[in-house]
N, C-alpha and C positions, 0 to 999 in steps of 0.2 A: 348495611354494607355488604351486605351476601352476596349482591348483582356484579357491586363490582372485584369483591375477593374472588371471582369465578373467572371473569375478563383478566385478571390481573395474573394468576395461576396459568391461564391458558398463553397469555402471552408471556410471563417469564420463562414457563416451559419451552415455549417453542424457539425462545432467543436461544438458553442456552443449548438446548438440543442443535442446532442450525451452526450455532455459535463454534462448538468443540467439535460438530463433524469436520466444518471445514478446515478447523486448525489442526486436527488429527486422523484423519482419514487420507487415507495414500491415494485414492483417487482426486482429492481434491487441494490435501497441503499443499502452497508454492508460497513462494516470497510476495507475492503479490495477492494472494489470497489471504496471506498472514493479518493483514493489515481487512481486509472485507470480516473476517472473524474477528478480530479484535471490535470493529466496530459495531459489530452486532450483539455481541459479550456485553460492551458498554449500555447500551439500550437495555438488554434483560437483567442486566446489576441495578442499573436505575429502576425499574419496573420494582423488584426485585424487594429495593431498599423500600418503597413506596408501601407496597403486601405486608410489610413487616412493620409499618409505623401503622395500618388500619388495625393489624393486632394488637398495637402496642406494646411493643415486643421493645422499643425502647425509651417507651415512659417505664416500665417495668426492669431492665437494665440497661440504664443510661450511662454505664462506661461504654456501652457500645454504641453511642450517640455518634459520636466522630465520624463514624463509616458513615452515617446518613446525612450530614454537616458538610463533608467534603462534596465539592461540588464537581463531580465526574463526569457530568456532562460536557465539561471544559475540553474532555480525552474524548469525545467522540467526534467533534468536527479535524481534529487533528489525522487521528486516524485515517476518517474520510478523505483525507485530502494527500492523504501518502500514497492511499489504495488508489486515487483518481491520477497522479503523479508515476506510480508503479505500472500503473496499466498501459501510459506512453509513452513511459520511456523520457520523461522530462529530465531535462536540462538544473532543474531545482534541486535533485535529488544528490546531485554531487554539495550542492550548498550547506555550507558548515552552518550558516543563519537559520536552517530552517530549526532547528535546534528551538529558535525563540518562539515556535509557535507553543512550546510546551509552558510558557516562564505563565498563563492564564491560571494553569491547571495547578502548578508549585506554589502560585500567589494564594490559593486556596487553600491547599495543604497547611502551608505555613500559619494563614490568619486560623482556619478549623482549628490546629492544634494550638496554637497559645490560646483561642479562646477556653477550648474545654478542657485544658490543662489545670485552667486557673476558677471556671466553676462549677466543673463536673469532676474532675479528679482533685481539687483543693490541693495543688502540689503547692501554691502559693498564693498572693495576694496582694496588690497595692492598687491605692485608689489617686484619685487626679482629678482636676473639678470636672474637664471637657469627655476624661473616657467613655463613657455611654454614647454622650454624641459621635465621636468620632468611632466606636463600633461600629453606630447607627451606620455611618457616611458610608464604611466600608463594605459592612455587609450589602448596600443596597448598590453600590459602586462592583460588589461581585454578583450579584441579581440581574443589573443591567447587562454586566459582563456576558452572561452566557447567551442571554438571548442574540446580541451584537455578535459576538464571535461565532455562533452558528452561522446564522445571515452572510458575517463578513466570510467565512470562508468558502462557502458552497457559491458565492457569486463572487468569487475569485477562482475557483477550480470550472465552473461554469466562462468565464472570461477569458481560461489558458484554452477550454475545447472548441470557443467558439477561433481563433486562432487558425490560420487559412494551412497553415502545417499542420493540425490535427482534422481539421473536416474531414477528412478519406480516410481515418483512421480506423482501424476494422471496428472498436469497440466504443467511437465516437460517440452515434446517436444514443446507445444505452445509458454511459457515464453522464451526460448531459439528461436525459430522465432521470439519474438518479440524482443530479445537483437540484432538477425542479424538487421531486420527493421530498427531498432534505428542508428548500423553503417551504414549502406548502407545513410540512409537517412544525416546526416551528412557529410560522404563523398561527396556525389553528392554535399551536400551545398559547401563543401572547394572547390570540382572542378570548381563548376561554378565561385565560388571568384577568383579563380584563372586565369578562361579560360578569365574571365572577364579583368581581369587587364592585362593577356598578348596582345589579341585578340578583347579585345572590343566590347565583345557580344554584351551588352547591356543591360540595367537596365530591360527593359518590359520583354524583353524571360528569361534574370537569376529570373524573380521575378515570371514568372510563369511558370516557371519549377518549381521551388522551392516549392512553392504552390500546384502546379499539387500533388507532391512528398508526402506534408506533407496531401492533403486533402485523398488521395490514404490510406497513412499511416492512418488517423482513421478510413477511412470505414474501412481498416483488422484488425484494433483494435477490432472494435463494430460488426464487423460481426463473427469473432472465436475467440473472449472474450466475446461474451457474446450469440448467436446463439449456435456457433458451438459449443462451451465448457459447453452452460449453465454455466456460473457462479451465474447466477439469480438464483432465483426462480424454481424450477424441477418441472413442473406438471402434476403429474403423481401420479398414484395409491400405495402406498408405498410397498405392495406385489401381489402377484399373487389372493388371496385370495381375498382382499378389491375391485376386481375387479367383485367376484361372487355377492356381496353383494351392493345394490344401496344407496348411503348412500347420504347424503344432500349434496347441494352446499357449498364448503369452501369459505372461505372472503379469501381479498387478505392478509387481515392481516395475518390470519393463514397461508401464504404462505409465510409473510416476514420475514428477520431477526430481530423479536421481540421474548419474549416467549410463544409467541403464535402460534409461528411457528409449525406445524402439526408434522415433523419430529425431533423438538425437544422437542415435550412434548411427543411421541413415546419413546426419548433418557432416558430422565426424569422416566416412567415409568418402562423403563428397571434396571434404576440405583436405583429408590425409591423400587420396587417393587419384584423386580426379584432380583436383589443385585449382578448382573453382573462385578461388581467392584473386588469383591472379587479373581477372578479370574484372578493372577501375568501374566498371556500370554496375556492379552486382552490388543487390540491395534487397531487402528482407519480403519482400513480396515474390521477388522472382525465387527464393529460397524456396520459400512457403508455398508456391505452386507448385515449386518441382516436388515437392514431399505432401500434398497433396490436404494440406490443413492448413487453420487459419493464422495468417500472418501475427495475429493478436497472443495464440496461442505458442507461434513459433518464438516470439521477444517473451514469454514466461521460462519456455524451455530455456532459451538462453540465462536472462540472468538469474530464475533461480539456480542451475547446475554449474555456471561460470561467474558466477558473482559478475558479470560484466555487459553492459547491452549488447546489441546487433553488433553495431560497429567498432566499438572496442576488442571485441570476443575476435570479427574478422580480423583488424588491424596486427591482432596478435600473432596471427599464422603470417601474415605478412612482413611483420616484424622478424619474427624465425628465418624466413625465407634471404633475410635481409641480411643478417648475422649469419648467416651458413655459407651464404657470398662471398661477405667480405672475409671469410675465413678461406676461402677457394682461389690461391693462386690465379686460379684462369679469368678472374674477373678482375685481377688488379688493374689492365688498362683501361677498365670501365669506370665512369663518375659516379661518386656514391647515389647523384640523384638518379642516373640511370636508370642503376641496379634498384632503386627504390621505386621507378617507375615500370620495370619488370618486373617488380611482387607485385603489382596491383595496385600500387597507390595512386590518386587521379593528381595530386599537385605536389608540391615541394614544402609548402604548411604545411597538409598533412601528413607526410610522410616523417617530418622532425618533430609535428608534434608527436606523434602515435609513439615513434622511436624512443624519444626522451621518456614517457610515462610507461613506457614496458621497461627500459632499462635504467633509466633515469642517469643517460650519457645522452648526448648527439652522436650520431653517427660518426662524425670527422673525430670524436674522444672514444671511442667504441674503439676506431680502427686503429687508433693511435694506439691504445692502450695494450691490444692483440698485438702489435708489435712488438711492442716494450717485453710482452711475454715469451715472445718467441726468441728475440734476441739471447733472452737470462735461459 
């Protein structure tokens, strides 16, 4: 087993090394990277647990069976699919349902611990003629489970990028390489299960193939997710211009996703100052030219520092602009829709939706309500 405790070290090392830069490194932490870390965490935990059953580490203590029982790979396609969700700005991500992609992972939790509750901690005990069988059913009904739920979900996130709204998406063709990676990687697991139980590979070479496969699979994570694609931190001169001009060293702060970030107090400015908002065609591309990085990276700035996408984050200065109106005597002969189509709004939807979810009034109970105030 030497060959493969050596495959198995290198690749657990390199998961969680990869794993914790990204979730704690100010170049690289965002809310959308939260979730690319987590998922590569999960890979080297699994790896991880595997190194530690070649040593035996819990046939030797088997209270700590449980960690290696629980079946944690159920949390990596989940992950996966929030990171491929995050990255575009889907419409899924406001959905209270997505919630149930996690009930795979808890149905795990739950069967792990009453089993080893009940024969590795002897907290208790009763028997029944069918229990055995119906362990059997379970366990192998969570067996099939994970291999299914990978599959299912990497060609359902592969299904939302092929989707004629995301094709021109800056970080399209990568996320869609990463859904292949994902099946590829899974299959090769099923085959070797399988070449395994016909054939008799063998537990050392199925474990580090396996290994080989998944340590392969993060370096192309971390090398064009976050090299190639820049999903970090961009650093670079934000136009052509700030290039004639020597200007001081920036912190990394001002490079990370805080508000302190360089290119979103440039965004800030635009929108405080210039009033760029106003204008119903403005959309996250034409932003992201003017500030001279990628569009993919502009929608990270935004929701991780405003918790809010492109268009909601705009909607908001629009929304202000809209309530400072109808606060402004000199617009009272103007129609709320007007006034709503001179912040910037392109229709009369959206301008009562956007309204209702910043203040959670309508406009026409907004200005009713200013009234009321004014009178008392």
């Amino acid at each position: 087993m030497e060959f493969a405790n050596i495959i198995l070290l290198i690749s657990v090392s390199q998961g969680f090394l990869f794993g914790f830069a990204i979730l704690f490194s100010p170049y690289f932490k965002s809310q959308t990277n939260t979730y690319l870390g987590y998922s590569i965490l999960i890979l080297a935990f699994l790896m991880f647990n595997v190194y530690l059953d070649t040593l035996q580490v819990y046939q030797q203590h088997p209270k700590f069976l449980i960690l290696y029982d629980i079946e944690w790979i159920f949390l990596f396609p989940v992950f996966f699919f929030y990171y491929i969700l995050k990255s575009i700005n889907h419409k899924l991500l406001e959905s209270k349902k997505l919630f149930l992609l996690y009930i795979p992972f808890l149905f795990s939790v739950i069967v792990n611990v009453v089993f080893n509750l009940e024969h590795v901690y002897e907290w208790y005990s009763y028997s029944w003629e069918y229990k055995e069988l119906v362990y059997g059913w379970i366990f192998d009904i969570q067996e099939f489970g994970y291999y299914s739920f990978n599959f299912v979900i990497a060609i359902w996130a592969y299904s939302i990028l092929k989707n004629k709204r995301y094709i021109g998406h800056q970080n399209s063709k990568w996320l869609k390489r990463l859904c292949v990676w994902e099946v590829s990687l899974v299959t090769s697991w099923v085959l070797i299960d399988i070449i395994d139980m016909i054939f008799g590979l063998g537990y050392e070479i199925g474990i580090s193939i396996i290994c080989s496969g998944a340590s392969l699979f993060i370096f192309w994570i971390v090398y064009n997710g976050i090299y190639s694609l820049k999903l970090t931190s961009i650093r670079k001169s934000i136009s052509n211009n700030d290039v004639k001009v020597k200007k001081p060293e920036v912190s990394a702060s001002q490079h990370s996703f805080s508000k302190n970030n360089v290119y979103f107090l440039k965004l800030e400015n635009l929108l405080q100052r210039e009033y760029i908002y106003r204008d119903p065609n403005l959309n996250q591309e034409m932003i992201a030219e003017t500030l001279n990085i990628s569009s993919g990276y502009l929608s990270q700035i935004v929701n991780d520092i405003t918790k809010k996408n492109f268009t909601a984050y705009i909607n908001s200065y629009r929304v202000k602009e809209v309530k400072d109106m109808i606060l402004n005597e000199e617009f009272d002969k103007y129609s709320l829709l007007a006034i709503g189509l001179e912040a910037g709004f392109k229709s009369k939807t959206t301008f009562y939706t956007s309204f209702k979810r910043e203040t959670g009034l309508t406009p026409n109970q907004f200005k009713t309500n200013q009234k009321k105030v004014l009178i008392f």
